[in-house]
C-alpha positions as CSV (number, residue, x, y, z in Angstrom):
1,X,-87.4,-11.2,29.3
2,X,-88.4,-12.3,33.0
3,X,-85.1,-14.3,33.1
4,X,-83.1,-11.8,31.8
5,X,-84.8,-9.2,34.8
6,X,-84.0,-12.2,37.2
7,X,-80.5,-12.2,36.8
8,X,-79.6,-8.8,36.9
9,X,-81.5,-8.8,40.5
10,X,-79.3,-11.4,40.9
11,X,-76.4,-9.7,40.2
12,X,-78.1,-6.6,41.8
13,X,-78.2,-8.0,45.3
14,X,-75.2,-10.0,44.8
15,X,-73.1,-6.8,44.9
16,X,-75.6,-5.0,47.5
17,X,-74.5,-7.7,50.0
18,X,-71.2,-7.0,49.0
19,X,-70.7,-4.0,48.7
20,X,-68.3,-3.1,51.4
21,X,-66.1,-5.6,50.3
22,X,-66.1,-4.0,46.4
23,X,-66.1,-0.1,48.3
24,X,-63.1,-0.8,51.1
25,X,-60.3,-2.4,48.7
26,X,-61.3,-0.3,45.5
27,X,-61.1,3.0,47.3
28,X,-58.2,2.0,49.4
29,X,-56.5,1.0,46.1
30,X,-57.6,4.0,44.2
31,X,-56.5,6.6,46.9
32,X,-52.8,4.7,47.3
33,X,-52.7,4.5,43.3
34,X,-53.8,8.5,43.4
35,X,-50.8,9.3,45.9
36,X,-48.5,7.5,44.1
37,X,-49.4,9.2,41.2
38,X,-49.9,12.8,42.5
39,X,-46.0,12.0,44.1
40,X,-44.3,11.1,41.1
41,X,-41.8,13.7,40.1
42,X,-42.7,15.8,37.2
43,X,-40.4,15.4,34.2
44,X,-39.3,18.7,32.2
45,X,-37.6,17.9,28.2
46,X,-35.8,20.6,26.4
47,X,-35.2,19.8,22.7
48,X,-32.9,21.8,20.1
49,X,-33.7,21.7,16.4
50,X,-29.9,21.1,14.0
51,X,-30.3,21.1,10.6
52,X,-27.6,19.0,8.7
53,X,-26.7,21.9,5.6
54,X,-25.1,20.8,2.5
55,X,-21.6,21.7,1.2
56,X,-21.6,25.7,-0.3
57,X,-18.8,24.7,-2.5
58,X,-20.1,22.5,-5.5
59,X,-18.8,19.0,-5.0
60,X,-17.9,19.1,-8.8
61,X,-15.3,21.7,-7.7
62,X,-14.0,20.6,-4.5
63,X,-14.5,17.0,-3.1
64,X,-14.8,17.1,1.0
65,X,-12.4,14.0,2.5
66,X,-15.0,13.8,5.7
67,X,-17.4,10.9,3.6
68,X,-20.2,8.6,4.9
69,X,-23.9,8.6,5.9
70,X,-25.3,11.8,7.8
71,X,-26.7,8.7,10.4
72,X,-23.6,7.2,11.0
73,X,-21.6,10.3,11.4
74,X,-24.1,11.5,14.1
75,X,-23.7,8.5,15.7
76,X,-20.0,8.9,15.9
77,X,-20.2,12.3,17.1
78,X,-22.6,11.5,19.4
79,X,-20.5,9.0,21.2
80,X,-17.5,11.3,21.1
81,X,-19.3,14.6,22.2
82,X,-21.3,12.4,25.1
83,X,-18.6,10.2,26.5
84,X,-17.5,10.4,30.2
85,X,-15.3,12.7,30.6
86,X,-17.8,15.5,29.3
87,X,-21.0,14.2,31.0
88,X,-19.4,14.4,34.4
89,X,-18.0,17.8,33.5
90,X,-21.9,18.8,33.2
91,X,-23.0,17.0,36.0
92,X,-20.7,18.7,38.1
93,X,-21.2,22.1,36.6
94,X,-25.0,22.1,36.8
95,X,-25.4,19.8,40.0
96,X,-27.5,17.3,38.5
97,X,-28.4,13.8,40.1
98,X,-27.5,15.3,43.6
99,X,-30.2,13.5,45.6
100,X,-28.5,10.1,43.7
101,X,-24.9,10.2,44.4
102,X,-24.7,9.4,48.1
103,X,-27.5,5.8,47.0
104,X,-26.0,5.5,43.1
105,X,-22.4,5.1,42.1
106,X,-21.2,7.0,39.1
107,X,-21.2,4.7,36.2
108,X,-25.1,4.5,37.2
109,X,-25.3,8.2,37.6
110,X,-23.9,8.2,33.9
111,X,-25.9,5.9,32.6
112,X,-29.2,7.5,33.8
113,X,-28.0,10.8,31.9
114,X,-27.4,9.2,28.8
115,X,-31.0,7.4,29.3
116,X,-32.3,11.0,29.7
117,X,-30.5,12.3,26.5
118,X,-32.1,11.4,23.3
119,X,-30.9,11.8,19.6
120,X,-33.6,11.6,17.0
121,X,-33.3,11.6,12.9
122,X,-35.2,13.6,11.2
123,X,-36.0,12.4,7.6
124,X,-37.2,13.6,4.3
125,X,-37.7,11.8,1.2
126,X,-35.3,13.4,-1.3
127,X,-33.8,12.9,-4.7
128,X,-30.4,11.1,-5.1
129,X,-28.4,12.2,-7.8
130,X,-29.5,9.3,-10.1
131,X,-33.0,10.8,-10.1
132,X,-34.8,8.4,-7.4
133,X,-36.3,8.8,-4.4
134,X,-35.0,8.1,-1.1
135,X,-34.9,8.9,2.4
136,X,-32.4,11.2,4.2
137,X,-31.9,12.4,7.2
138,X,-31.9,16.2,7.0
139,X,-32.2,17.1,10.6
140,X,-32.3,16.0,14.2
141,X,-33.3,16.9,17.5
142,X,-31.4,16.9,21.1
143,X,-33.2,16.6,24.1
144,X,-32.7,15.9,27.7
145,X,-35.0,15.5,30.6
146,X,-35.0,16.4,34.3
147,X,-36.7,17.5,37.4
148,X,-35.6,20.8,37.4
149,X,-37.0,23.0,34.0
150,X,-33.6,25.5,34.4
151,X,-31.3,22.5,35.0
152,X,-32.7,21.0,32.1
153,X,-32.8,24.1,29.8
154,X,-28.9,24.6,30.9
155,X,-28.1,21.0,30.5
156,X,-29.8,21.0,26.7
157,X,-27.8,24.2,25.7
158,X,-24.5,22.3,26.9
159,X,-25.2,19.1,24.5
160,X,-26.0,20.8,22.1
161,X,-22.6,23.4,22.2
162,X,-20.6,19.9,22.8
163,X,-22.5,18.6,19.5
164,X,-21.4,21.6,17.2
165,X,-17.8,21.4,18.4
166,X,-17.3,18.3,17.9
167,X,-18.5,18.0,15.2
168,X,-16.7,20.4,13.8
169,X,-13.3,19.3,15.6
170,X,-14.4,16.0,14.2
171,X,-14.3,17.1,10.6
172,X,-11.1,19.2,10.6
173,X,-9.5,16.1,12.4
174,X,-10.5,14.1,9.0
175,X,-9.7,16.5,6.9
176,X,-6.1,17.1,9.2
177,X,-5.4,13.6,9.3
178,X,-5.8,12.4,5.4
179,X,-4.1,15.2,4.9
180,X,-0.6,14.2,6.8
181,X,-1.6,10.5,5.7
182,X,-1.2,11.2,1.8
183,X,1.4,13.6,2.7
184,X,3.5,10.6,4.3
185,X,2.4,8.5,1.2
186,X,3.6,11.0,-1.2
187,X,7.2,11.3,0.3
188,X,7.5,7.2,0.3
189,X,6.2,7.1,-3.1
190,X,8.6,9.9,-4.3
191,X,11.4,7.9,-2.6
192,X,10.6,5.3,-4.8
193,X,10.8,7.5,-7.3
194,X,14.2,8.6,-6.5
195,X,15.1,4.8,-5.8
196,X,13.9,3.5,-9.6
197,X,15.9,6.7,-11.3
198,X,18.9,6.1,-9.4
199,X,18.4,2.2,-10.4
200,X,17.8,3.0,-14.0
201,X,20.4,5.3,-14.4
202,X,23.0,2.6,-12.5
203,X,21.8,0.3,-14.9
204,X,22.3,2.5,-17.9
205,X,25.9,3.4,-17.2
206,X,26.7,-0.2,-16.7
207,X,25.1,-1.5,-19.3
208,X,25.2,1.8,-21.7
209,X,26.4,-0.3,-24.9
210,X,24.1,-2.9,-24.4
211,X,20.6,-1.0,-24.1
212,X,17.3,-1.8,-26.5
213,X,17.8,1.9,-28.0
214,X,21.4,1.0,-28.9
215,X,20.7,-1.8,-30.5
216,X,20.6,-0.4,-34.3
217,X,23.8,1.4,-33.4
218,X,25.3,-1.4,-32.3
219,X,24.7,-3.3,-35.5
220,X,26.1,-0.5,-37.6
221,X,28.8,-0.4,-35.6
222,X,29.3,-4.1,-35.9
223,X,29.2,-3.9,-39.8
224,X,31.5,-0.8,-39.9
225,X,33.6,-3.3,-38.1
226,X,33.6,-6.1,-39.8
227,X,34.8,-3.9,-43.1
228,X,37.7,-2.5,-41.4
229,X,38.8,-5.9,-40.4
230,X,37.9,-7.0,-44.2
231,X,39.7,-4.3,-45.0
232,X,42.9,-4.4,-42.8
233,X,43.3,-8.4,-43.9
234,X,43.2,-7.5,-47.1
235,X,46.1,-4.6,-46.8
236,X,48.2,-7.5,-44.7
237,X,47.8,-9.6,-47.7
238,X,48.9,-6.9,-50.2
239,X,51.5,-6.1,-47.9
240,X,52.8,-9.6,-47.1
241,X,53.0,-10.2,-51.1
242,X,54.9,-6.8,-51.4
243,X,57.2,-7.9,-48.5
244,X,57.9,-11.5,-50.3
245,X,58.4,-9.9,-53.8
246,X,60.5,-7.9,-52.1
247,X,62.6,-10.1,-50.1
248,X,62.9,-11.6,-53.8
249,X,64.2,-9.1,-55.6
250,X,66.3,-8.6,-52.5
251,X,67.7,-11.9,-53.5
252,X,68.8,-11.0,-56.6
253,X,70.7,-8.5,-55.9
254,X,74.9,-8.1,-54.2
255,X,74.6,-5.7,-51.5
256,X,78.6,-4.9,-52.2
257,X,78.3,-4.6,-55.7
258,X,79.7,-0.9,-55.7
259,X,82.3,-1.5,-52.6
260,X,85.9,-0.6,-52.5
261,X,88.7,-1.8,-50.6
262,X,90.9,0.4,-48.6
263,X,93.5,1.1,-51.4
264,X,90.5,2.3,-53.5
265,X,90.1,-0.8,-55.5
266,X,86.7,-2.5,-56.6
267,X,85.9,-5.7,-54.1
268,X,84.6,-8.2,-56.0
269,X,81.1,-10.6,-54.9
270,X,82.3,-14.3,-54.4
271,X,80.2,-14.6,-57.5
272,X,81.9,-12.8,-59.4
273,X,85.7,-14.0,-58.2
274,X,84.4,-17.3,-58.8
275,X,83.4,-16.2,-62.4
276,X,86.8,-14.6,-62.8
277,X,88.8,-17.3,-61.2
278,X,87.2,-19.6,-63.8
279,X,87.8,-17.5,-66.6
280,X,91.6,-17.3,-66.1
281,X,92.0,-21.4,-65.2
282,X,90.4,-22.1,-68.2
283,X,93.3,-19.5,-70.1
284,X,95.9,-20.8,-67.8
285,X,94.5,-24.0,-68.9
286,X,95.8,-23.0,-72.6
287,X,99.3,-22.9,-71.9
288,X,100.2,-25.0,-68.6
289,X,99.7,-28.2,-67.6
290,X,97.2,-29.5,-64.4
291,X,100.0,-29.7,-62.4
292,X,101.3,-26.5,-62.9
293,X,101.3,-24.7,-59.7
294,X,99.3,-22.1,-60.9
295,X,97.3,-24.4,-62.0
296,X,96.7,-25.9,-58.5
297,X,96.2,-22.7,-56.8
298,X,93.4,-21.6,-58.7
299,X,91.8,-24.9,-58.5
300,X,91.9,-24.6,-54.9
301,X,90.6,-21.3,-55.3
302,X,88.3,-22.0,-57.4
303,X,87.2,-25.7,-54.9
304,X,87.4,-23.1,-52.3
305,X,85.1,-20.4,-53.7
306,X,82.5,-23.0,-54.3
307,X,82.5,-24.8,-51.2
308,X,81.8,-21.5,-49.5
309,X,79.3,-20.0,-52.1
310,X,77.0,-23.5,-51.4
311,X,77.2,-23.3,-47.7
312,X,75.7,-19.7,-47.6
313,X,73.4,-20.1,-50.3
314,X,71.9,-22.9,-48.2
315,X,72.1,-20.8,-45.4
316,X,70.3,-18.2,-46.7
317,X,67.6,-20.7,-48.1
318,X,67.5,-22.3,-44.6
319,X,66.6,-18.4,-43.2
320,X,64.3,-17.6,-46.1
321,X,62.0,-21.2,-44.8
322,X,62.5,-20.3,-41.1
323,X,60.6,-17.0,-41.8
324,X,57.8,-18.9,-43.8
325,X,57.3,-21.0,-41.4
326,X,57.3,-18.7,-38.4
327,X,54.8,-16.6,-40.2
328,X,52.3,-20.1,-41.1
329,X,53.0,-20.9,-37.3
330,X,52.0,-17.2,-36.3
331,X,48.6,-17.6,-38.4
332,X,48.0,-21.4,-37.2
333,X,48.1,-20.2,-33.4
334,X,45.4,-17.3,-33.9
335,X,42.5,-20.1,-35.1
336,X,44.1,-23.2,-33.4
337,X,45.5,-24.2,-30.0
338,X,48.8,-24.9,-29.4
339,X,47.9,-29.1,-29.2
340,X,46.3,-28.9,-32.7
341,X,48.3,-31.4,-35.2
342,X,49.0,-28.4,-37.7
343,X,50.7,-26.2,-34.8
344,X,52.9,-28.9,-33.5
345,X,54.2,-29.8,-36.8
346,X,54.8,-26.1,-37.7
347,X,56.9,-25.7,-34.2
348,X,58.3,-29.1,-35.2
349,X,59.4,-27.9,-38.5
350,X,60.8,-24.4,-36.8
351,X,62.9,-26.5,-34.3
352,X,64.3,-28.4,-37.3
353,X,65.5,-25.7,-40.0
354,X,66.8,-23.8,-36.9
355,X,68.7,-26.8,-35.6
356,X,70.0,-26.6,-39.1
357,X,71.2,-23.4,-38.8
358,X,72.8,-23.7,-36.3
359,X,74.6,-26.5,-38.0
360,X,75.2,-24.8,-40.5
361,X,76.7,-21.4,-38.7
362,X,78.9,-24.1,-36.6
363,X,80.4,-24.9,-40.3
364,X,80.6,-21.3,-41.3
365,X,83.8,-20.5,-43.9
366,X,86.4,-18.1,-44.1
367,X,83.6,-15.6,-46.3
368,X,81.5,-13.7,-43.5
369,X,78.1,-12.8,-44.1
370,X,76.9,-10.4,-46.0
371,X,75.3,-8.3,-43.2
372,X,78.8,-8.0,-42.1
373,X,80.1,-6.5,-45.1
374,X,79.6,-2.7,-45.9
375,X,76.6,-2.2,-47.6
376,X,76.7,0.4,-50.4
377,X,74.5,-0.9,-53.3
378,X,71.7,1.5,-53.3
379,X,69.2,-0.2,-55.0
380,X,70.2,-3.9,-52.5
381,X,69.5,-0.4,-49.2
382,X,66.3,1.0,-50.8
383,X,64.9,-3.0,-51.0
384,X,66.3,-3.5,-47.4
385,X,64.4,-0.3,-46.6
386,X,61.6,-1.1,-48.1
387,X,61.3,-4.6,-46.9
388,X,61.5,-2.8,-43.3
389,X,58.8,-0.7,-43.9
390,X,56.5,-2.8,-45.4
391,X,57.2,-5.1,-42.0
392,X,56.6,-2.1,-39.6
393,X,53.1,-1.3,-42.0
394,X,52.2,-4.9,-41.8
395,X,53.1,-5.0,-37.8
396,X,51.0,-2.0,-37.5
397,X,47.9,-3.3,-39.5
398,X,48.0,-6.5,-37.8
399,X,47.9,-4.3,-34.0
400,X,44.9,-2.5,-35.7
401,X,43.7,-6.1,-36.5
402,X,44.3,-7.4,-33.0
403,X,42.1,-3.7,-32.0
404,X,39.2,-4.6,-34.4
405,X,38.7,-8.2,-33.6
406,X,38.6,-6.9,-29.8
407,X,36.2,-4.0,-30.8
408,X,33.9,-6.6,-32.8
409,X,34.3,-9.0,-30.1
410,X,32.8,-6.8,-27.6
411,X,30.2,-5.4,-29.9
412,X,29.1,-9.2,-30.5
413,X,29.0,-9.7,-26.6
414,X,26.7,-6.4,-26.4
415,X,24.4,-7.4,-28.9
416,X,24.0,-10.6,-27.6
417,X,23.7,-9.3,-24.0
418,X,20.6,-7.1,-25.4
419,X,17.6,-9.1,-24.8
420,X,18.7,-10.0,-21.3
421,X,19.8,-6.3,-20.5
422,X,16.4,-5.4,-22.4
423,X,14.2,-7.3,-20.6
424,X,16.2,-5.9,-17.1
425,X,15.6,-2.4,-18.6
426,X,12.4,-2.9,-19.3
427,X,11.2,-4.3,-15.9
428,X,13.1,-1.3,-14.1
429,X,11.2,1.4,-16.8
430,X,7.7,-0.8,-15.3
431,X,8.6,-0.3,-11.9
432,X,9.3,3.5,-12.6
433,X,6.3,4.0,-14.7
434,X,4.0,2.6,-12.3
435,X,5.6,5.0,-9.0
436,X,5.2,7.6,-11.3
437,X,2.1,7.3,-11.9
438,X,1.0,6.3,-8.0
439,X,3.0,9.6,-7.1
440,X,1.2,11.6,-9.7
441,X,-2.5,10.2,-8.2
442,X,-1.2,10.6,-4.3
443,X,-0.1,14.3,-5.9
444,X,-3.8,14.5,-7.1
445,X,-5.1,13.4,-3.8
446,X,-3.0,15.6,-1.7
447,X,-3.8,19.0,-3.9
448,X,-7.8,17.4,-3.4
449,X,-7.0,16.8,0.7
450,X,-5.8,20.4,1.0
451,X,-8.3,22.0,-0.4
452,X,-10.9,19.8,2.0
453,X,-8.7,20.9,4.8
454,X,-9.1,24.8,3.4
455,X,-12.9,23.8,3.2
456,X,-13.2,22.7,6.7
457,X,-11.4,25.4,8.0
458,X,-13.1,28.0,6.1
459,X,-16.9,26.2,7.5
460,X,-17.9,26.1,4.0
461,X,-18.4,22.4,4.0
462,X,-21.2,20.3,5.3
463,X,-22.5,21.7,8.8
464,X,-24.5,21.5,11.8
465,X,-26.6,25.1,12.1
466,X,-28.8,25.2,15.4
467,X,-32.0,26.0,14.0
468,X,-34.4,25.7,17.0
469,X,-32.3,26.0,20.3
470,X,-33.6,25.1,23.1
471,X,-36.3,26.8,25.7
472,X,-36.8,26.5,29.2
473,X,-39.9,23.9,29.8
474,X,-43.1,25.4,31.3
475,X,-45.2,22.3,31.7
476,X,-43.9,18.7,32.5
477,X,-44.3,16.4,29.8
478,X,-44.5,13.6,32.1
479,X,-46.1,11.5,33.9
480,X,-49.8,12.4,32.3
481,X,-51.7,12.1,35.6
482,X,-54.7,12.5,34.6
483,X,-54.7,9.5,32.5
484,X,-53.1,7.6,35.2
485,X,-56.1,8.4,37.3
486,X,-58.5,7.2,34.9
487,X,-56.3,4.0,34.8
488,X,-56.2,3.8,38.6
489,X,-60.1,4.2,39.1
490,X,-60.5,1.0,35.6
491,X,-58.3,-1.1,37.3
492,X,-59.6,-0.5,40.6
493,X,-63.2,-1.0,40.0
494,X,-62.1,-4.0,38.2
495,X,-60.3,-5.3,41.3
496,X,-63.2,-4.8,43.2
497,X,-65.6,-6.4,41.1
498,X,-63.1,-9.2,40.6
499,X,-63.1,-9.8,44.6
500,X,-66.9,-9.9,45.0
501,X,-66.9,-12.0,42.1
502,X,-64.6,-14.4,43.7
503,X,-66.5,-14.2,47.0
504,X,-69.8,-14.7,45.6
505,X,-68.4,-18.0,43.5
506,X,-67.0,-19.7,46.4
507,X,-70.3,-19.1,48.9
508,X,-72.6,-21.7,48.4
509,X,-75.3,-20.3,50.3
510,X,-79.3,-19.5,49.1
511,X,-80.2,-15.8,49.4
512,X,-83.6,-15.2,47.7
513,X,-86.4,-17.5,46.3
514,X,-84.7,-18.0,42.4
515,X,-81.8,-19.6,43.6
516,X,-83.6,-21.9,45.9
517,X,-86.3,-22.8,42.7
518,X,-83.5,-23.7,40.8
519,X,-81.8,-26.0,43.3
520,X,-85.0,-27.6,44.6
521,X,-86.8,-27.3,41.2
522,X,-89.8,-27.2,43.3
523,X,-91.8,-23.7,42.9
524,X,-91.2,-21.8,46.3
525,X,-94.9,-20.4,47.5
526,X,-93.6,-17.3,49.7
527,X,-90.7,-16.2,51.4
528,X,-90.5,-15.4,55.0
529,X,-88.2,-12.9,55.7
530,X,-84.9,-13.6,57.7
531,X,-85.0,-12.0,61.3
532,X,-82.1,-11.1,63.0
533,X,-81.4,-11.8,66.8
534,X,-79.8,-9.3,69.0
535,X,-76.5,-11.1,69.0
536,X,-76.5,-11.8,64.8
537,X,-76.5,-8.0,64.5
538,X,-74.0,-7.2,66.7
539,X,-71.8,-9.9,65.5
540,X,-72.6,-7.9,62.0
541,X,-71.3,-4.9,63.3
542,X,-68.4,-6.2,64.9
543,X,-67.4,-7.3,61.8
544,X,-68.0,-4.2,60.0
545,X,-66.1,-2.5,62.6
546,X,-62.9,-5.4,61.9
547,X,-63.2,-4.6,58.6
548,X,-62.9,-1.1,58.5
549,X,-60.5,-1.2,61.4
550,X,-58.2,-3.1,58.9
551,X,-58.7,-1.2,56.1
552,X,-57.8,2.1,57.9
553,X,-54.9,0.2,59.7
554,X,-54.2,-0.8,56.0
555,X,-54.2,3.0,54.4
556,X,-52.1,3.7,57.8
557,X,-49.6,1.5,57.3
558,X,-49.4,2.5,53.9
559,X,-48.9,6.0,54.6
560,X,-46.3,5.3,57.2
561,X,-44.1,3.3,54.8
562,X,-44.8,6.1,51.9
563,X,-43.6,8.7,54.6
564,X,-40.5,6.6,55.7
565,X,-39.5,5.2,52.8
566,X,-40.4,7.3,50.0
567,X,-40.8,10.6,51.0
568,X,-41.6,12.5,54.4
569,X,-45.6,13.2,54.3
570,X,-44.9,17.4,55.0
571,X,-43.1,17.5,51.5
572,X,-45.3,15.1,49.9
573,X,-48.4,17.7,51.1
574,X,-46.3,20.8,49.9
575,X,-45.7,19.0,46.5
576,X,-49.1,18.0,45.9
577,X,-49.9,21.6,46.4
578,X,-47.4,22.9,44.2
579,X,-48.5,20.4,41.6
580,X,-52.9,21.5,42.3
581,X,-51.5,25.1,41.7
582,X,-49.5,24.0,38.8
583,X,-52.5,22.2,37.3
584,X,-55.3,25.4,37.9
């Protein structure tokens, strides 16, 4: 207990013999510290209260285009609404920074305003719409600080005006410019539209016979076909047998069976003069002898008759195979090419039989041809007619023929054009389907983009209301200078105890009878006390007088560069009276 009472009469006279150096730099610190302090400027804030409201339109009914978090469109606003351009518009208007702009350029002008505005969040926990719990921002605040409480007051209410509008320019913007983007979308897409009906309907006249929907027509079309040709062959068959048994029968019968000379008398056929020629030399034959001249006449006559009646007999065969053949080579040229073996011998065989006739019409007797004979048998004119007929039916079926085969033909080539032409179709009904179907959803969009723009227009949608405008600041909220004080007197009184501290380590000198026990470790028997000369004490108050000297030249000096540098000392007296009225 004795040691413990020791030391703190250690400590005791320690700062007793120091105590001008703790009192000088502590008070001369505290009172520069507590002009400082009383000369900061005071700082005035005026906030505004907006409350983000939600859309008064269900969402189920009408969906708003302007999308996103509440934070990040405040953020965007906020950096449209405080940009440059505006912030110098109120600087100017309300004369704010003045004593800056001859020392600060204007970028740093601007940049101390936006320091001075703040935007704050204010969040609630809500409930999403699958049921859970989550934070939102449902409000925020605007505030701006200053010197001057109206400036600051006037400045708030101009944030906060530039806030609202743009936000609300910001919104019908959105709503303005999805609007004129779907717009543009819709009239591209229904260009395509307009491009894949043109296509498809192109593509349909061009290839109308050859479409998937056609294709059962086609095929019944193809069958109907095929009978008719079935059917026409067949009638050129019964009509080629009808024309050969009629060129027969032709054959059998004289065409100038019932013709008369000019006198009126009956001309016989070479047949039948040959017939009757015979009959009277066999009668003559009776009754005169071979060389009778009678006798030689009608056998010359008779030589004659048949001479003649052979060569046009072979004529007409000759005529009747030409026709054949023609007719075979007519067929054979319709399946084969002209270099197949069966079509040259057939145009072999032609060449030959009409070689021959020619021969043979080089050789022709004194008996013309029947065509150039009168023809007045009516049954050898209704075969000749009939024979004609037949030719100009079988000409005809054969042109219907030639028709059919081209009709089938083309048929054929549509039918086997219709998967290609099919799988065309389909790709162009694909690529029609699907701009249909992006022009009815950009349709969709646009109605839902127009009625956003209507909702925007009409203010129904999500807004800003000002729910706690601003008011003109009666106190400063800063600087708290009476907790600066307090600080200034801690950290002065530490100062000083940390100077006497130092000062008392690094002297090494014995001041009382402890301190020399516990160096000598010899007990000390009685202290004689120290007795100062003349000269000792006024060397002590010489150096008293130094040190206050310095201290005031110190506080001086401090002043002086306060009044020069900071602030002239007249307005630093009127403000700190301003600021003791302010604070009774």
């Amino acid at each position: 207990m004795e040691t413990n009472t020791n030391d703190i009469r250690l400590y005791i006279n320690a700062f007793k013999r120091r105590f001008w150096l703790f009192a000088i730099p502590t008070g001369a610190f505290f009172m520069l510290t507590a002009a400082i302090i009383f000369l900061l400027p005071s700082i005035y804030t005026s906030s505004a209260t907006i409350l983000v409201e939600g859309q008064e339109v269900p969402q189920e009914l009408v969906q708003t285009t302007v999308t996103g978090y509440v934070e990040e469109r405040l953020q965007s606003i906020s950096q449209m609404a405080f940009n440059r351009q505006n912030l110098m518009a109120i600087i100017d208007r309300f004369g704010l920074y003045d004593e800056y702009k001859d020392s600060l350029t204007s970028e740093e002008i601007l940049q101390k305003m936006r320091d001075n505005i703040k935007v704050e969040n204010i969040q609630a926990e809500v409930v999403n719409n699958t049921g859970r719990a989550t934070t939102a921002t449902i409000a925020f605040t605007i505030s701006f600080d200053g010197k001057s409480p109206k400036k600051v007051l006037q400045t708030t209410n101009a944030l906060v005006s530039l806030f609202l509008e743009q936000n609300l320019r910001q919104r019908e913007e959105k709503a303005l410019t999805t609007l004129d983007f779907l717009n543009k979308q819709l009239d591209e897409l229904r260009q395509d539209v307009q491009k894949s009906e043109s296509k498809i309907a192109s593509f349909k006249e061009k290839n109308y016979r050859s479409l998937p929907e056609l294709m059962e027509l086609n095929l019944q079309s193809l069958d109907r076909i095929q009978k008719d040709i079935d059917a026409r062959q067949e009638m050129i068959k019964t009509l080629t047998d009808r024309r050969v048994y009629l060129e027969g029968q032709l054959a059998t019968v004289d065409q100038t069976i019932y013709s008369y000379s000019a006198d009126g008398k009956r001309i016989m056929s070479p047949e039948e003069e040959l017939k009757s020629l015979r009959s009277q030399y066999l009668s003559y034959k009776t009754s005169r002898s071979e060389k009778h001249p009678d006798m030689i006449k009608l056998k010359g006559q008779i030589d004659l008759l048949e001479a003649e009646l052979t060569h046009r007999n072979k004529g007409r065969d000759i005529n009747a195979e030409l026709g054949s053949w023609e007719r075979k080579l007519a067929r054979l040229q319709k399946k084969y090419t002209n270099k197949h073996p069966d079509v040259i011998n057939a145009k072999g065989k032609i060449a030959e039989l009409k070689a021959s006739l020619q021969v043979s019409s080089k050789n022709q007797g004194v008996l013309r041809s029947n065509e150039n004979l009168d023809q007045e048998n009516p049954a050898y004119i209704n075969l000749k007619t009939q024979i004609k007929a037949t030719s100009l039916e079988i000409r005809n079926e054969r042109n219907l023929l030639t028709e059919l085969r081209k009709k089938y033909d083309q048929y054929v080539s549509y039918i086997e054009q219709s998967p290609q032409v099919e799988q065309q179709y389909t790709s162009l009904q694909r690529d029609y389907h699907n701009s249909s179907v992006k022009y009815q959803e950009t349709m969709q969009k646009v109605l839902s983009a127009r009625q956003s723009q209507e909702l925007e227009k009409e203010h129904v949608g999500e807004k800003l209301s000002l729910i706690e405008p601003p008011v003109l600041p009666e106190k400063p909220y800063k600087p708290k200078r009476l907790l600066l004080l307090i600080i200034a007197m801690i950290v002065s009184t530490a100062g000083g105890l940390s100077l006497v501290s130092v000062a008392e380590f690094m002297d090494h000198s014995i001041h009382d009878r402890t301190s020399l026990a516990l160096l000598t470790k010899i007990p000390v028997i009685g202290v004689i006390p120290y007795v100062q000369t003349s000269e000792e004490m006024a060397q002590k108050r010489r150096r008293r007088a130094v040190i206050l000297t310095i201290s005031a030249g110190a506080v001086i000096c401090a002043i002086l560069l306060v009044h020069f540098l900071v602030l002239p000392l007249d307005i630093i007296a009127l403000k700190i009276l301003n600021k003791i009225q302010v604070i009774v």
